[in-house]
C-alpha positions as CSV (number, residue, x, y, z in Angstrom):
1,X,107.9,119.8,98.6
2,X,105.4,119.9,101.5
3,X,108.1,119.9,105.1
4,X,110.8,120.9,103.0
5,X,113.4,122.8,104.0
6,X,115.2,123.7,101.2
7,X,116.7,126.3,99.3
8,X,115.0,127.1,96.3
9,X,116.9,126.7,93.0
10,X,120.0,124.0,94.8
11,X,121.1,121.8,91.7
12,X,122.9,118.2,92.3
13,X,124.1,115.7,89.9
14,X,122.0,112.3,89.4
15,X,124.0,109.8,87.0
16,X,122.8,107.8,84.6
17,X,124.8,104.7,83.9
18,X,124.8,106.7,80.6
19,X,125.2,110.1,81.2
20,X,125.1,112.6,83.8
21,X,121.6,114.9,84.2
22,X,121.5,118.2,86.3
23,X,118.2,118.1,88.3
24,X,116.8,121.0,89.2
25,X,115.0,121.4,92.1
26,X,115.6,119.2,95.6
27,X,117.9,116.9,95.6
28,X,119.4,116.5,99.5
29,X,116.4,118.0,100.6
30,X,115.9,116.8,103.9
31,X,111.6,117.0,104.4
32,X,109.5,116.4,107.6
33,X,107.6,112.8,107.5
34,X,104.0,113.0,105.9
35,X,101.5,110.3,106.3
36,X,98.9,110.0,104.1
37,X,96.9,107.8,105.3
38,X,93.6,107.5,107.2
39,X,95.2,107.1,110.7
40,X,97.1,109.1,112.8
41,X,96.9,112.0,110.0
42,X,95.8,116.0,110.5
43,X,93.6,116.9,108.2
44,X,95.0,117.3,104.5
45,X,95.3,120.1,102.7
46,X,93.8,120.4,99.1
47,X,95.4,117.6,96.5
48,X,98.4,119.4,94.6
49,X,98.3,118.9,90.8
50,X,102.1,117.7,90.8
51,X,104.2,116.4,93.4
52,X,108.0,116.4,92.3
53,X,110.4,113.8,94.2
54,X,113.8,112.5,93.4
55,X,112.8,108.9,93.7
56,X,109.3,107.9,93.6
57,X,108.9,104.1,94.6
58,X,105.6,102.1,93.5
59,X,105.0,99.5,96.3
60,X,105.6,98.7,99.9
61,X,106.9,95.6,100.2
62,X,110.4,94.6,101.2
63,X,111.9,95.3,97.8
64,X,110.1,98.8,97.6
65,X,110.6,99.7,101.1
66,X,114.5,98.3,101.1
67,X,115.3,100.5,98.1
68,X,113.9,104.0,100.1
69,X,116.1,103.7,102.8
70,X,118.7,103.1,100.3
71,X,118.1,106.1,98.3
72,X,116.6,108.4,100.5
73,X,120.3,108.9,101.7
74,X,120.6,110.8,98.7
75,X,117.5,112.6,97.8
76,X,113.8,112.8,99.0
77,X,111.8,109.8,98.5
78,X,108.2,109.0,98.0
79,X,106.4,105.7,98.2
80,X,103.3,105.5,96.9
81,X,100.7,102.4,98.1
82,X,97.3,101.4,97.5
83,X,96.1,100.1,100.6
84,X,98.5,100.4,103.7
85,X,102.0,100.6,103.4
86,X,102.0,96.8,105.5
87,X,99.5,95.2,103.0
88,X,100.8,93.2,100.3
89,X,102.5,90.1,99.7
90,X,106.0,90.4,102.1
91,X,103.6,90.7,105.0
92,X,101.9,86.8,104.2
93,X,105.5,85.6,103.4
94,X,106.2,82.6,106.0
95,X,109.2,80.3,105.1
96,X,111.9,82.4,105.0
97,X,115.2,84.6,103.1
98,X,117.6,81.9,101.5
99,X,121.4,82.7,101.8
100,X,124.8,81.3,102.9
101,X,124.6,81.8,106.6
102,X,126.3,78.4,107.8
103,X,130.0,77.5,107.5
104,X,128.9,74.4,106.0
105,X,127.3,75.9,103.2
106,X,129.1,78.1,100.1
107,X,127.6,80.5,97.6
108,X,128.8,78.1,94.7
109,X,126.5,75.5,96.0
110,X,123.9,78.2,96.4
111,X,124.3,79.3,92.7
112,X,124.0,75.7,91.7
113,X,120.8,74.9,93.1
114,X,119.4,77.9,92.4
115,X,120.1,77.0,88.3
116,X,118.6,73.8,89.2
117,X,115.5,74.9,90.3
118,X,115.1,77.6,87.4
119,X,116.1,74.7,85.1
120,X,119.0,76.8,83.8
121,X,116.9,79.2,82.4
122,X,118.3,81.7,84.7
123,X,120.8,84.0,84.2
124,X,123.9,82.8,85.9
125,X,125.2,86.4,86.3
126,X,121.9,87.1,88.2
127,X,122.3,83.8,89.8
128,X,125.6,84.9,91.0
129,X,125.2,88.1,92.5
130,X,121.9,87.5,94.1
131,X,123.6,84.4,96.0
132,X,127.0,85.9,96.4
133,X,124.9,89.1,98.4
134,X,122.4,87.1,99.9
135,X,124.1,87.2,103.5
136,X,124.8,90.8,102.9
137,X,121.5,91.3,102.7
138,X,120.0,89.5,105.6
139,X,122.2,91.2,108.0
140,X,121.2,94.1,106.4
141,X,117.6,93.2,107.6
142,X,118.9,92.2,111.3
143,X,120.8,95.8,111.5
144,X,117.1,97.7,111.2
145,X,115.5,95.5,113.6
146,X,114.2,92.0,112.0
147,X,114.2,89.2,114.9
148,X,115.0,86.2,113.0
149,X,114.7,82.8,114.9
150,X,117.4,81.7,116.8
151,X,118.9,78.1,118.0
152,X,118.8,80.2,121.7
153,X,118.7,83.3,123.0
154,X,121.3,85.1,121.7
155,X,123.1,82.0,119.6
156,X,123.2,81.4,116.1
157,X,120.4,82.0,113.9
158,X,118.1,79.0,113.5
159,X,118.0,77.9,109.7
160,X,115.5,75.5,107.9
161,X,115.5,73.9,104.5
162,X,113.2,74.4,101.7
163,X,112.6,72.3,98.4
164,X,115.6,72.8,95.3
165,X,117.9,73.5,98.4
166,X,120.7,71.1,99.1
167,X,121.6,73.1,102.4
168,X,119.9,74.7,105.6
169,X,120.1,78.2,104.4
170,X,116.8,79.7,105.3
171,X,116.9,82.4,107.8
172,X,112.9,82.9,109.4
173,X,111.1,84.6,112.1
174,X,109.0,81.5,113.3
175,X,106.5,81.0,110.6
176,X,105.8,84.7,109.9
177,X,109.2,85.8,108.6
178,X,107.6,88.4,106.1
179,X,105.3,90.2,108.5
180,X,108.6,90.8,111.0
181,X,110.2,91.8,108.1
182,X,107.8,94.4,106.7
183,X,107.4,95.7,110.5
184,X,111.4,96.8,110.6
185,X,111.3,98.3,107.2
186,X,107.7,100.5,107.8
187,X,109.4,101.8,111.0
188,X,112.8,102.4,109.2
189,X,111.6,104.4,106.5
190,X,108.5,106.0,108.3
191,X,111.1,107.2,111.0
192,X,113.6,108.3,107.7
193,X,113.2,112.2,107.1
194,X,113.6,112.0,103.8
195,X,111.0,109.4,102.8
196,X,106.7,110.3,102.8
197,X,104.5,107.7,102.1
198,X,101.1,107.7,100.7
199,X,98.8,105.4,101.2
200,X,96.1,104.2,99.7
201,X,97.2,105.9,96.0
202,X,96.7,103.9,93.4
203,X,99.5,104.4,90.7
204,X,97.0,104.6,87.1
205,X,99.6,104.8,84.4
206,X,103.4,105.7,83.8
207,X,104.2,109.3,82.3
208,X,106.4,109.1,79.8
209,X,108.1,111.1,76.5
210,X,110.5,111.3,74.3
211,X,113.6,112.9,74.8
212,X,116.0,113.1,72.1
213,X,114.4,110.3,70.2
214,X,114.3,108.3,73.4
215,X,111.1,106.9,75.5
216,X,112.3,108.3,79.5
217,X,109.9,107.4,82.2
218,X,109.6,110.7,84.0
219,X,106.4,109.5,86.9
220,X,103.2,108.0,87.4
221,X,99.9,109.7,87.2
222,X,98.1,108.7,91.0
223,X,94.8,108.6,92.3
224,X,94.4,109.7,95.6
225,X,91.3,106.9,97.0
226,X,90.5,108.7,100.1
227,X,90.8,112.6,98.5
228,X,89.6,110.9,94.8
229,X,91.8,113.3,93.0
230,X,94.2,112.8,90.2
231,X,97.7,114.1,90.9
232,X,101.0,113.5,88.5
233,X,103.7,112.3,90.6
234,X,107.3,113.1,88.8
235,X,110.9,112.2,89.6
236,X,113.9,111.1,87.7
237,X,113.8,107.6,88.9
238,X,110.5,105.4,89.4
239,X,111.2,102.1,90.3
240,X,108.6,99.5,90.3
241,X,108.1,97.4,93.2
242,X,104.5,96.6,93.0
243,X,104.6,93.1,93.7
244,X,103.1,90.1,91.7
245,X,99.5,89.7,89.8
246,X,98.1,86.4,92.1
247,X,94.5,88.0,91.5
248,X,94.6,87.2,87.7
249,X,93.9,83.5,89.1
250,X,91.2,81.9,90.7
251,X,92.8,81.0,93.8
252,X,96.1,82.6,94.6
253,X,98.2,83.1,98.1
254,X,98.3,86.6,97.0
255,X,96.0,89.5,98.9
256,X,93.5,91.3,96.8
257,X,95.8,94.5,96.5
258,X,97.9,91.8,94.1
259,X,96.9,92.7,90.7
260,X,99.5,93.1,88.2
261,X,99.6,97.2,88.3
262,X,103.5,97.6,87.8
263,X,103.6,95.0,84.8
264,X,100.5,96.4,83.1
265,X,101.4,99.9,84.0
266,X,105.1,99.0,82.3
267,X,103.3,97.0,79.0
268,X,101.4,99.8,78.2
269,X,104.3,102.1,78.3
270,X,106.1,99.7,75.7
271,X,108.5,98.5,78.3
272,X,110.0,95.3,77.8
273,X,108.7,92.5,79.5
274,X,109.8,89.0,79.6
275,X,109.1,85.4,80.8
276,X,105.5,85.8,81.7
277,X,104.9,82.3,80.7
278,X,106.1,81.4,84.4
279,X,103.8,81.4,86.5
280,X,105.0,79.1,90.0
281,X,101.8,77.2,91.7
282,X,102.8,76.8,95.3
283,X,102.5,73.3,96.1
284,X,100.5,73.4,99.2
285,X,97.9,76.0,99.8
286,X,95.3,74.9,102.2
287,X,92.3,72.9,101.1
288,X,90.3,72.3,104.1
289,X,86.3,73.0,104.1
290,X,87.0,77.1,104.8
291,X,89.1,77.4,102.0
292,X,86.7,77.9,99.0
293,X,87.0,81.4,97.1
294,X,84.2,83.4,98.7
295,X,84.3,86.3,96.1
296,X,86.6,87.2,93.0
297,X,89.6,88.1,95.1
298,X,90.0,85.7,97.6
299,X,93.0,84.6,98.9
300,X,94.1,81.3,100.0
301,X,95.9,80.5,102.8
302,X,99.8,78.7,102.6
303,X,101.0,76.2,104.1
304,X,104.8,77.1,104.2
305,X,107.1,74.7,102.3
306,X,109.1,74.9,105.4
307,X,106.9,72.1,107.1
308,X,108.2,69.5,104.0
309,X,111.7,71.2,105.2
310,X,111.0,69.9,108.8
311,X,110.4,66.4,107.8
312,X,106.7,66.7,106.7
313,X,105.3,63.7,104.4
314,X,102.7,64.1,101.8
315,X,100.3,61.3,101.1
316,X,97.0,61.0,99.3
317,X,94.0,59.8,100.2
318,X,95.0,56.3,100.7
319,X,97.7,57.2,102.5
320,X,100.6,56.4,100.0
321,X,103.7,58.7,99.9
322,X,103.7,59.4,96.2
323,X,106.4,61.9,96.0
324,X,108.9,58.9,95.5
325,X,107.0,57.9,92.3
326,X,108.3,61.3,90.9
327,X,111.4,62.8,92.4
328,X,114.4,60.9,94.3
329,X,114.4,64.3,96.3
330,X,111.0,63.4,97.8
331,X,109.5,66.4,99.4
332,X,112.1,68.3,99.2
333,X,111.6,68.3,94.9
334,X,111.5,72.0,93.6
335,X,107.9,73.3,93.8
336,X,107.5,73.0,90.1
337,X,107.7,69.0,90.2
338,X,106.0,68.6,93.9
339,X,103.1,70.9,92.4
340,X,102.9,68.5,89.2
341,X,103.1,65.1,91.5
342,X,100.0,66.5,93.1
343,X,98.1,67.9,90.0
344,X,98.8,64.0,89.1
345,X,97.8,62.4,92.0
346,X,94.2,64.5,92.2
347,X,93.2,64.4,88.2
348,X,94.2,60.8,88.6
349,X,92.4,59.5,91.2
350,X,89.8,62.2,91.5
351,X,90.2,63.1,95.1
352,X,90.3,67.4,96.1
353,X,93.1,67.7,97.8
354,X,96.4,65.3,98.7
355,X,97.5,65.8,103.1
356,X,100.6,66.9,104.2
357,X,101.7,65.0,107.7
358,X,104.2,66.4,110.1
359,X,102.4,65.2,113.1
360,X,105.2,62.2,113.7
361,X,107.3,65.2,114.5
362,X,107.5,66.2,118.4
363,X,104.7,68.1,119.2
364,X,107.0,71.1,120.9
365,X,109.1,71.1,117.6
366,X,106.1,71.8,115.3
367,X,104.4,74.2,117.4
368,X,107.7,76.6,118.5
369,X,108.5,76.5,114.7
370,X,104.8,76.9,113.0
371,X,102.8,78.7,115.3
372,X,100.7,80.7,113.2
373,X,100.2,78.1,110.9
374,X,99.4,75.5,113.6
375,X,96.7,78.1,114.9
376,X,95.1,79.0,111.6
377,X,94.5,75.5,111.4
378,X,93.2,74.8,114.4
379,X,90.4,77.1,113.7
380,X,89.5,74.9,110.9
381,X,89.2,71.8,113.3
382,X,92.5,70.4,112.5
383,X,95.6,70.3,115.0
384,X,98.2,69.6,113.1
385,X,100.2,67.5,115.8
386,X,97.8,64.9,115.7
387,X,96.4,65.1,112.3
388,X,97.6,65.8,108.3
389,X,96.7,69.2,106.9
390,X,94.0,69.3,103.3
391,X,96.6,70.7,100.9
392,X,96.3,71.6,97.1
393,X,98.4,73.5,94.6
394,X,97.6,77.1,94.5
395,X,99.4,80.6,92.6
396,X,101.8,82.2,94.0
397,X,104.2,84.0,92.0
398,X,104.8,85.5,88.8
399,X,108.1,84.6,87.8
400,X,108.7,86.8,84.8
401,X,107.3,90.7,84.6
402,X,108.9,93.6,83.5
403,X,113.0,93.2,82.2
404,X,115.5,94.3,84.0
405,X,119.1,94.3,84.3
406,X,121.7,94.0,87.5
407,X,120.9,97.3,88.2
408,X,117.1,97.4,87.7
409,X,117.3,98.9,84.9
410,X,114.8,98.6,82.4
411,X,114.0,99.8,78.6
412,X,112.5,102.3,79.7
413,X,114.9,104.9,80.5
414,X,113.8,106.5,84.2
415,X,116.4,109.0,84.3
416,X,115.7,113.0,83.3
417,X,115.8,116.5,83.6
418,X,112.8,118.0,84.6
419,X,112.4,121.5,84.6
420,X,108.5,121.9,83.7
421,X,105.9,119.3,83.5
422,X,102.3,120.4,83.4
423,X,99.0,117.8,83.9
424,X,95.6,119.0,84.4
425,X,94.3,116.5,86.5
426,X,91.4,116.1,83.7
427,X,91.1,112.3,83.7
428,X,89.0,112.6,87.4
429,X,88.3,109.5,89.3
430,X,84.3,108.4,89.0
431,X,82.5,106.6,91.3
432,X,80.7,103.3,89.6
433,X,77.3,103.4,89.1
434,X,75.8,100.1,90.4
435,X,75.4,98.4,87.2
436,X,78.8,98.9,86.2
437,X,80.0,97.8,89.5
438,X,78.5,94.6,88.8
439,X,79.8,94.2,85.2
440,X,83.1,94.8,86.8
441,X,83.1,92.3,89.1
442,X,81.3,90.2,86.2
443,X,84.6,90.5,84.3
444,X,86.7,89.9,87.3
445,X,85.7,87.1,87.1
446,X,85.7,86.0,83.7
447,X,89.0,87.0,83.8
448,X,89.9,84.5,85.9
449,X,88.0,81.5,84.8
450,X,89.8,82.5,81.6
451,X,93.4,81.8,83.3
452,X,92.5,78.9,85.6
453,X,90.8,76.8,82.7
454,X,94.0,78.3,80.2
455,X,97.2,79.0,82.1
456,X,97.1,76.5,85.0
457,X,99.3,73.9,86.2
458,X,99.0,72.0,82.9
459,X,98.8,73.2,79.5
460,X,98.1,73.0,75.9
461,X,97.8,74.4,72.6
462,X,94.0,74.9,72.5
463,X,93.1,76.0,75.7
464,X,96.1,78.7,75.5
465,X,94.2,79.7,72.2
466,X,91.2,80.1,73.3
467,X,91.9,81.2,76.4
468,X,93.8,84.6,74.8
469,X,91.2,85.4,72.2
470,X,89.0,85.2,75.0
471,X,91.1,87.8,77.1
472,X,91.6,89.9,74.2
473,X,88.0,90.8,73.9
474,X,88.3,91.6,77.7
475,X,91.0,94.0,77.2
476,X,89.3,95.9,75.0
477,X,85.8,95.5,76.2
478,X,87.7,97.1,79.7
479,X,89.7,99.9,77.9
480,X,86.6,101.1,75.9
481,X,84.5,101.1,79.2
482,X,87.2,103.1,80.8
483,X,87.4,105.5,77.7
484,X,83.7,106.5,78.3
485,X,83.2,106.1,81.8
486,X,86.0,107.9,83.0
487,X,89.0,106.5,85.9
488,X,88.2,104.3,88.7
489,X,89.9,102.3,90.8
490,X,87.6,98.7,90.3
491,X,88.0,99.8,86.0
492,X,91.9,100.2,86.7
493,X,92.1,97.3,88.4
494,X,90.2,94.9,86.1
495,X,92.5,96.6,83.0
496,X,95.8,95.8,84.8
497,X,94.4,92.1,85.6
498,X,93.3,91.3,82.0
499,X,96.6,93.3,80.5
500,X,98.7,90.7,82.3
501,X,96.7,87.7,82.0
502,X,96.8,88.4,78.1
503,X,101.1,88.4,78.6
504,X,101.4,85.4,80.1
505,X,98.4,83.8,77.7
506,X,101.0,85.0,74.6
507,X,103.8,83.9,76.3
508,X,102.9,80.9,77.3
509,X,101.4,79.8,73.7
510,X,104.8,81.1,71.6
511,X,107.1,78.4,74.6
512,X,106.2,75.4,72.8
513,X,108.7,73.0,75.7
514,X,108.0,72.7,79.1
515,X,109.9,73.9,81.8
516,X,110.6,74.7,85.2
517,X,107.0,76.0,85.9
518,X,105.4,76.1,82.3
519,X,104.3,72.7,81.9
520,X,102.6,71.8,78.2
521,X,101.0,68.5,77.8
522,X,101.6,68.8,74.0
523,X,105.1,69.9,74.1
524,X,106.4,67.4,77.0
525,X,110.1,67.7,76.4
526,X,112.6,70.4,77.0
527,X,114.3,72.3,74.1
528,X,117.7,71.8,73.6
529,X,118.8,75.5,74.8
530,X,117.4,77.0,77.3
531,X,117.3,80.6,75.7
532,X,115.4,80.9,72.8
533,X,114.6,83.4,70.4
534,X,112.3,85.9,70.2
535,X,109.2,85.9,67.6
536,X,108.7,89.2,65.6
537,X,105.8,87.8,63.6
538,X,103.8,87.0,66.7
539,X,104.9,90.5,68.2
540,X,102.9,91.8,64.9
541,X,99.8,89.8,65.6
542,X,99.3,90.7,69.1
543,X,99.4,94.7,67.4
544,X,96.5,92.9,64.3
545,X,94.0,92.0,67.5
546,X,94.4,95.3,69.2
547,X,93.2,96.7,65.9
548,X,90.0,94.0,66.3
549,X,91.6,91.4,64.3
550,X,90.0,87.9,65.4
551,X,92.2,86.0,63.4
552,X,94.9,87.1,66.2
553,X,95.8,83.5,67.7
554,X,95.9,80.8,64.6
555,X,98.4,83.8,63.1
556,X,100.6,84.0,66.2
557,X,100.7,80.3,66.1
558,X,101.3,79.9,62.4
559,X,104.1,82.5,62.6
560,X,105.4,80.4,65.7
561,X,105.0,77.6,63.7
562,X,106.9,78.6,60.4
563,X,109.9,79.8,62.5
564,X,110.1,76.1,63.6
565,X,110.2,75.0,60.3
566,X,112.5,76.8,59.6
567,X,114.5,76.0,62.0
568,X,114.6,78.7,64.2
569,X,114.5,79.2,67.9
570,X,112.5,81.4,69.4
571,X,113.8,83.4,72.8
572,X,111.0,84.1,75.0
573,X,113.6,86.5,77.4
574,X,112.3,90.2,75.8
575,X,109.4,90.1,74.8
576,X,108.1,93.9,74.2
577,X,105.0,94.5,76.6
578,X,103.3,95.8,73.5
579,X,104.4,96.6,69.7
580,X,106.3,99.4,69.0
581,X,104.3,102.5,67.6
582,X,100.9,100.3,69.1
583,X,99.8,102.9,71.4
584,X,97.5,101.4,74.1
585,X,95.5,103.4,76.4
């Protein structure tokens, strides 16, 4: 490895929660810290085919980042980013980390509203250690450097309330808690020996084999954006922290480096994914005059939920405080029901956008605890201690994605010896020619009409129908274009988008109940359970269309259909990314 210092030939032990593997090569190895990016950088030297790590880490977020510093205390580490290691979602996070940080609050009342507000579709073991850690965790954060807000100087740490919570429990930096957060981890781990980063790599596909009759995870194949060379990136762990896929949408919260590369990355290597019918539309994005989509990957700003935590009121146009017509919580409803109340109150009455007050709270109060927010909307004309704020539902997170357990381990097993790996680097990057450019950005597009007319807020049995068959033919309308045009970043992007938007299409269409966030105007009710079982038959129909089948949705709903009749429940927790033996490119 490039800085290392090494001795050639050193072997450690790596366990498996299986078995143990000897790794050969440079485990311990201590190397110098490498930017790759634009700034700050001597010149590079030439691209190497293969890079070999022990961890490689997909994403730089705070989940990415927190899991380097981790690890790199036991091997050498590389993260690899698309844009800048600080762009990405953590950075636009504003409310805040939930835990039990007050002697008035418990982690059994923590665990309980968090099953409330997954409507006990979670799992409680999940539930339970997430919430029992949670504290752990955030002084983690303070003992690199994250300034949470405080009560005073130097007191205790100033906590807010956010919907589904029935406690103060939300530690924040002001109104900008993810962007203090990313800044601690970026300087941690860039100051880390052990850990290089390199930015602006775009992660195309896993690598993966079969060992001993099993499918291992052994890298990622990368394309270097600034060198536009292909290099295969191996390690005996990959973890995938690439964030969300907001940019499948029409109007998301999520920056245009947000588009679903980890889960389609995963589906295509037949890893399991599961719950990609939830999909969570942020109550309160901003809907004043600025706030229209200018191209195919906007992003729209947030207004935190941490305002509603302050005491904020949302009214609609005629100034009535509907949220007592739907939830005896008020504001302070789980995101889910506050983002249906609105949906309501606009397709009702026909207005744009519902306003969110907090200007009868003292002016000093608002402005020492929303700053950035207060500013960003005073460059739209609105100061939001004298007037309500234009607010609509927007996307914001994918709540399901690839399956994993309480260690993060997934199907896929990402745990191997490897002794010789060779890639080419054949499969180049291209530059677009201008027509193709455009019919990318075309289908962009189209692929997000397809999800806001099919997956939105509200659903229903036709417009989920239509709305896959309709993606289908832009998965493989992408895939054949990126067969004979060769690998570019706009084509890999545009493959990822449409590969995920066609999950959560499936998904959503086989979860015939509504709940939590996946809300079906012909299935109204909850099911009895709240695990269901998974459908085999529908499994085989997703494989028929990838073969050009266009009979692909009235099958997956008949199949979904006779194992009703039947009697049967169908769990939507594992669902395979893809069929097993359907190789997709």
């Amino acid at each position: 490895m490039q800085g290392s210092g090494c001795k050639a030939g050193k072997r450690s032990w790596v366990w498996n929660h299986k078995w143990p593997v000897v790794l050969r090569g440079r485990l311990g190895v201590a190397p110098s810290i490498v930017c790759f990016s634009d700034s700050a950088c001597s010149p590079a030297p030439a691209v190497p085919t293969v890079r070999h790590f022990d961890f490689l880490v997909l994403g730089s977020g705070i989940a990415g980042l927190s899991y380097a510093l981790k690890v790199a205390e036991y091997g050498s580490v590389a993260i690899v980013t698309k844009a800048d290691a600080s762009e990405g979602c953590t950075r636009w996070a504003q409310g805040g980390i939930a835990a039990v940080l007050s002697h008035t609050d418990s982690p059994e009342a923590h665990i309980q509203d968090t099953l409330v507000a997954g409507d006990f579709l979670n799992d409680r073991s999940a539930a339970e250690v997430v919430c029992r850690q949670g504290t752990a965790a955030v002084l983690d954060l303070m003992d690199i450097g994250a300034n949470f807000s405080r009560q005073a100087p130097g007191s205790l740490l100033h906590l807010t309330r956010e919907g589904g919570h029935s406690e103060r429990r939300v530690a924040h930096a002001a109104d900008a808690t993810g962007k203090e957060i990313e800044r601690a981890l970026i300087a941690a781990a860039s100051s880390h020996r052990n850990i290089t980063f390199f930015e602006h790599h775009l992660a195309v596909d896993l690598v993966t084999d079969e060992v001993g009759g099993t499918s291992m995870c052994l890298g990622v194949d990368v394309m270097d954006l600034t060198a536009t060379a292909m290099t295969r990136f191996l390690a005996p762990a990959t973890l995938l922290a690439t964030g969300g896929a907001g940019q499948v949408f029409p109007n998301t919260t999520n920056p245009s480096v947000v588009t679903g590369d980890g889960i389609a990355m995963a589906a295509r290597a037949q890893a399991t994914l599961s719950d990609m019918e939830f999909v969570q539309f942020h109550p309160t994005g901003f809907a004043g005059q600025d706030a229209g989509a200018a191209s195919a990957n906007a992003q729209t700003f947030l207004i935190s939920e941490a305002l509603r935590g302050e005491g904020a009121h949302l009214r609609n146009l005629s100034g009535h405080r509907f949220m007592a017509d739907y939830d005896p919580r008020l504001e302070l409803a789980t995101r889910d029901i506050v983002a249906h109340a609105i949906h309501d109150q606009l397709t009702g009455r026909g207005d744009r956008h519902v306003l969110l007050d907090i200007s009868h709270c003292p002016s000093e109060q608002v402005l020492e605890h929303f700053p950035m927010i207060a500013q960003r909307c005073l460059e739209a004309g609105i100061d939001i201690t004298q007037q309500p704020i234009p607010v609509a539902p927007v996307q914001h997170y994918i709540c399901g994605g690839v399956k994993a357990g309480l260690f993060g381990e997934s199907s896929l097993q990402g745990l191997f010896a490897v002794v010789h790996a060779q890639f080419t680097g054949s499969s180049a990057p291209v530059q677009l020619t201008p027509s193709v450019s455009h019919w990318v950005a075309d289908r962009r597009r189209q692929v997000q009409q397809v999800m806001g007319a099919a997956a939105g807020i509200v659903r229903n049995q036709d417009g989920l129908q239509k709305g896959l068959e309709s993606m289908m033919h832009l998965c493989l309308e992408t895939q054949a274009l990126r067969f004979s045009y060769g690998c570019a970043p706009e084509l890999v992007e545009l493959n990822n988008l449409a590969t995920v938007g066609e999950q959560i299409l499936l998904a959503a269409l086989l979860r015939r109940e509504s709940r939590g966030s996946h809300y079906r105007s012909d299935y109204p009710s909850k099911r009895g359970q709240a695990h269901e079982e998974g459908v085999s038959p529908a499994q085989r129909s997703l494989k028929a269309g990838r073969q050009g089948s266009r009979s692909l949705v009235p099958a997956a709903t008949a199949s979904a259909a006779g194992q009703e009749g039947k009697g049967g429940k169908h769990r939507r927790r594992g669902l395979p990314g893809s069929v097993k033996g359907d190789r997709r490119p």
